[in-house]
C-alpha positions as CSV (number, residue, x, y, z in Angstrom):
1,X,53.6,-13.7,-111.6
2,X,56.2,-15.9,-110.4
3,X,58.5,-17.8,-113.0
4,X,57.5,-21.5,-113.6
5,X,58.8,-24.1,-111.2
6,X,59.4,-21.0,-108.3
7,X,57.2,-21.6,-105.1
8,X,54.6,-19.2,-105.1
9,X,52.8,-17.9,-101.6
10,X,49.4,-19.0,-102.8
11,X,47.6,-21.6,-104.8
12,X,44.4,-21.3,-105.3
13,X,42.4,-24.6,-106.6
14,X,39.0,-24.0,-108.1
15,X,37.0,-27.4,-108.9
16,X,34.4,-26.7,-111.3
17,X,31.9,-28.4,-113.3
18,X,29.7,-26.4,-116.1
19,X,30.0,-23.3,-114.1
20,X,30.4,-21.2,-117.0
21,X,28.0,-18.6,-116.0
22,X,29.5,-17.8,-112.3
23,X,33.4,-18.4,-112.8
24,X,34.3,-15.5,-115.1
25,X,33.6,-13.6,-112.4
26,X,35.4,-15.4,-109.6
27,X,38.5,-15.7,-111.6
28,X,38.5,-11.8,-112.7
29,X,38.5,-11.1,-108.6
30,X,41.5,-13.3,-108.3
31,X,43.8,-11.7,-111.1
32,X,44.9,-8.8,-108.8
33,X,46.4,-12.1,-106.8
34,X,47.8,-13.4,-110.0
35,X,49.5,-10.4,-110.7
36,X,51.1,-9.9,-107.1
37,X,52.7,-13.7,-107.5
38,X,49.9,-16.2,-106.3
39,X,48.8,-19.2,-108.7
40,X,45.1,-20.1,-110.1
41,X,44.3,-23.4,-110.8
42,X,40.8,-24.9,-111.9
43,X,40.2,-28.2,-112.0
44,X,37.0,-29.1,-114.5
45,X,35.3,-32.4,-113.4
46,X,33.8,-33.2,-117.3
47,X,32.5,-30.0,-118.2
48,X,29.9,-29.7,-121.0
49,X,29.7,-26.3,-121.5
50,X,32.5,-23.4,-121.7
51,X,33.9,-23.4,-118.7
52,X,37.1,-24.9,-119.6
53,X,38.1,-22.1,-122.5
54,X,36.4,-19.1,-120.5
55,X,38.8,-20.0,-117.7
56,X,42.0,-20.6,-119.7
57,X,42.8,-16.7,-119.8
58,X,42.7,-16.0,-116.1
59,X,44.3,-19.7,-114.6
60,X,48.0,-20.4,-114.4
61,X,46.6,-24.2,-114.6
62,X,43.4,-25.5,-116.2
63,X,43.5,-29.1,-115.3
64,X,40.7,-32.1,-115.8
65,X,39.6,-34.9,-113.2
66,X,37.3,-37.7,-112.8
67,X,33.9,-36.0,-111.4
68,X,33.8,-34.7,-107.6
69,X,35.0,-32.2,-105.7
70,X,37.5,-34.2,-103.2
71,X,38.8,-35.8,-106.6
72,X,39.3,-32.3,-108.6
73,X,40.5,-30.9,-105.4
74,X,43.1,-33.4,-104.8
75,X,44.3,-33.1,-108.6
76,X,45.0,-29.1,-108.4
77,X,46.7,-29.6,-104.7
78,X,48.9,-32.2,-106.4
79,X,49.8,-30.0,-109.5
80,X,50.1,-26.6,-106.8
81,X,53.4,-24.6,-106.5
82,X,51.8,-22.5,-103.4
83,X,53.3,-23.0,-99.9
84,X,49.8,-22.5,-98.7
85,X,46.7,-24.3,-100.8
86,X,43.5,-22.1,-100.6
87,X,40.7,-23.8,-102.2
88,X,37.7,-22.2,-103.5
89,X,34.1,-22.3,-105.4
90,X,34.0,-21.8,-108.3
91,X,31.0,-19.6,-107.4
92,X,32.5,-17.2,-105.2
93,X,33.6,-13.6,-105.1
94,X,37.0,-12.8,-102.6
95,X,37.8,-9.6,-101.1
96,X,40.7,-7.5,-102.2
97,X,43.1,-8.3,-99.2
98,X,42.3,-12.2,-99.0
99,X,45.6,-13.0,-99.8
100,X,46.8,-10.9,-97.5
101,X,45.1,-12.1,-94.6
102,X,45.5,-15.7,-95.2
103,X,49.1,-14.9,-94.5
104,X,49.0,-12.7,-92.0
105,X,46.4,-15.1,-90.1
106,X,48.7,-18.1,-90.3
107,X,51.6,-16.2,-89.2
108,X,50.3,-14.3,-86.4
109,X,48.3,-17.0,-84.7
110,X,50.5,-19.9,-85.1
111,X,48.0,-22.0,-86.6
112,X,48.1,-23.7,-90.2
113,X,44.8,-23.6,-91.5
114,X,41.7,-21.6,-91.4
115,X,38.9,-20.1,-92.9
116,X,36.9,-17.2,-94.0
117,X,33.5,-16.3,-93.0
118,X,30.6,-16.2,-95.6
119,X,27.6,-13.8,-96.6
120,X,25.7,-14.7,-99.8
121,X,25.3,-12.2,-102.9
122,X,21.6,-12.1,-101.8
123,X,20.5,-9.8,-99.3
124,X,17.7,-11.5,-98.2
125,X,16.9,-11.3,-93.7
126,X,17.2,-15.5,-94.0
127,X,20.4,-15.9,-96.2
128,X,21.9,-13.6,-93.8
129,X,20.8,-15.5,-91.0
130,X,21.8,-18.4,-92.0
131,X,25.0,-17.5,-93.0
132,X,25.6,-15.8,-89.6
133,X,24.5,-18.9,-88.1
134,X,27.4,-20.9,-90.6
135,X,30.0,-18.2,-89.2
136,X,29.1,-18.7,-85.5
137,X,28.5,-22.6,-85.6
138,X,32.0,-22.6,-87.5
139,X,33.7,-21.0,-85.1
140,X,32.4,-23.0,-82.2
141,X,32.8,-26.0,-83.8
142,X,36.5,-25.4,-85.1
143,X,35.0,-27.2,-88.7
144,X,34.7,-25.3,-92.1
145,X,32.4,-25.7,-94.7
146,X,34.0,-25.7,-98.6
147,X,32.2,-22.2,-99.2
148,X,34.2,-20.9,-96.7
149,X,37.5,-21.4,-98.2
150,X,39.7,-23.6,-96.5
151,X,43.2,-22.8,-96.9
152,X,46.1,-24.6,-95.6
153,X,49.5,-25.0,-95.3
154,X,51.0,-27.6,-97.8
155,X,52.7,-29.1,-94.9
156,X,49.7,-30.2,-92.9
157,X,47.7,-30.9,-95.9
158,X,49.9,-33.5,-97.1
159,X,51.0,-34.9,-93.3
160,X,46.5,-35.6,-93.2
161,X,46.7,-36.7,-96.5
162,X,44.7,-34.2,-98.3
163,X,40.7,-35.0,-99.1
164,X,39.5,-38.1,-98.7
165,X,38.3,-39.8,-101.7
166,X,34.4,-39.5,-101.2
167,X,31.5,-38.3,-102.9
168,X,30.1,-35.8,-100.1
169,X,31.2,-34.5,-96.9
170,X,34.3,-33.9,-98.0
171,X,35.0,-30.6,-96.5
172,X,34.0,-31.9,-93.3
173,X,36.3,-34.5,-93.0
174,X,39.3,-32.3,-93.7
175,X,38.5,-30.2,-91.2
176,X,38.1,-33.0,-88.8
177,X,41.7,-34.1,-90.0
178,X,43.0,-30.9,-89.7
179,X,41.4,-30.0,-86.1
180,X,43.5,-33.1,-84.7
181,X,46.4,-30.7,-85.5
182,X,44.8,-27.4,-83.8
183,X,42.0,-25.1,-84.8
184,X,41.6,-23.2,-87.6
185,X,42.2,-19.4,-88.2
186,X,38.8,-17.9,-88.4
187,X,39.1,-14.9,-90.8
188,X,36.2,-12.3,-90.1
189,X,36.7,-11.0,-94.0
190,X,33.9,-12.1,-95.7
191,X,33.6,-14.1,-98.8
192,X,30.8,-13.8,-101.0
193,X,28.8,-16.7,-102.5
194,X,25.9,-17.1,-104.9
195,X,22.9,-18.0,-103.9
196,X,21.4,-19.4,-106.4
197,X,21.0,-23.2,-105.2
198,X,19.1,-22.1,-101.8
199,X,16.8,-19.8,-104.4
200,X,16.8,-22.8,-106.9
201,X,15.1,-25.5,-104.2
202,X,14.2,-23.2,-101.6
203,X,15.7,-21.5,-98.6
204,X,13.9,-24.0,-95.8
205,X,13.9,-27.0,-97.6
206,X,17.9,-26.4,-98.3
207,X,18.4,-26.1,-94.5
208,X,16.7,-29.1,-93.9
209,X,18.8,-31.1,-96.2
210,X,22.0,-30.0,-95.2
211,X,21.5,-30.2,-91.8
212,X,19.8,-33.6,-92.3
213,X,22.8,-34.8,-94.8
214,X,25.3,-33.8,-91.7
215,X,23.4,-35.4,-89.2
216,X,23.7,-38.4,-91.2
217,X,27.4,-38.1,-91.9
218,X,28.1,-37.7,-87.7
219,X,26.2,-41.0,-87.9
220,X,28.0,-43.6,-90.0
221,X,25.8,-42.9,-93.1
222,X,28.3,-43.7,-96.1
223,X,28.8,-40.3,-98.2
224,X,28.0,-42.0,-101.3
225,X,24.5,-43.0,-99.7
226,X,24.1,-39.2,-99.0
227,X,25.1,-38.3,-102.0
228,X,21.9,-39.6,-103.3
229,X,19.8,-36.8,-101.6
230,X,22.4,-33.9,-103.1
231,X,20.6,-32.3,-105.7
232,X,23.9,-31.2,-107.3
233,X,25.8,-35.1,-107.4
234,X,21.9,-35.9,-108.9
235,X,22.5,-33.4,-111.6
């Protein structure tokens, strides 16, 4: 690990919010990265459960922020030693060279930002559908979802002024601010996501929403009016 205060190559910012039962596991995935000089941070948003003293062990940084994942992202980015900011769910697995190939992404195409592509810890023919149909529309589209982990250089980040301060949609409108500056690095290494929400209100009727919820966003509808339909800001 690098000493405190040196730049590190890496910070990773994980916003979470009573995600005690998945982020054990995503922060054991990330110690290998730890240990090879890259920084952890979580952000907790007000949990009520353990996730603040399960992830102490395994973070460099356990910070706290108002509710909201463009608020507890903006926190750990602000607090990050990393050169380049990768941020993260707190429900997802990496693969062993992620680091790795967020580097050597940036470095051999020029660009300074990116992301990875997706596949959910479920099997299932839909989920893989739709998350091959998240990978392709990504690519075309030069946007990035938040499960796909964004990572960027500090640089750029800070010249767009990070995430904007709103309650949904967030991830989109980085990547529209970072897409004025080129398009992203789209990593073919896949990360791996839970599941659980498109089990927890069904597979359809998640795909409707989210499509519906972006339609809405590409049409003026205020992200805090969204936000109303997102089961997850109702919760």
């Amino acid at each position: 690990m690098a000493a405190a205060g040196d730049p590190v190559p890496i910070t990773i910012v994980i916003p979470a919010l009573n995600e005690a039962g998945t982020l054990h596991a995503t922060l054991a995935a990330l110690q290998p990265l730890r240990r090879s000089g890259h920084e952890v941070i979580v952000v907790d948003g007000g949990s009520h459960d353990d996730s603040v003293n399960d992830s102490k062990p395994y973070a460099d940084k356990v910070l706290h922020s108002r509710t909201g994942r463009a608020q507890q992202m903006q926190t750990g980015a602000a607090a990050a030693r990393g050169r380049i900011l990768w941020f993260l769910h707190a429900d997802t697995l990496v693969p062993e060279n992620a680091a790795t190939a967020i580097i050597d992404a940036l470095r051999d195409s020029g660009r300074a930002w990116g992301r990875f592509d997706i596949r959910f810890a479920d099997t299932g023919i839909l989920l893989g559908l739709v998350a091959g149909l998240a990978n392709l529309r990504s690519r075309l589209s030069g946007i990035a979802t938040g499960d796909q982990g964004i990572f960027v250089t500090r640089e750029l980040f800070e010249r767009v002024n990070g995430f904007p301060p709103i309650a949904l949609m967030e991830d989109i409108a980085l990547s529209r601010a970072l897409k004025a500056g080129g398009r992203p690095a789209c990593l073919h290494q896949q990360l791996t996501t839970s599941a659980r929400r498109w089990q927890k209100h069904g597979v359809i009727r998640t795909i409707v929403l989210m499509w519906s919820l972006r339609f809405g966003y590409f049409l003026g509808v205020s992200p805090d009016t969204l936000a109303r339909y997102y089961p997850a800001h109702r919760t």
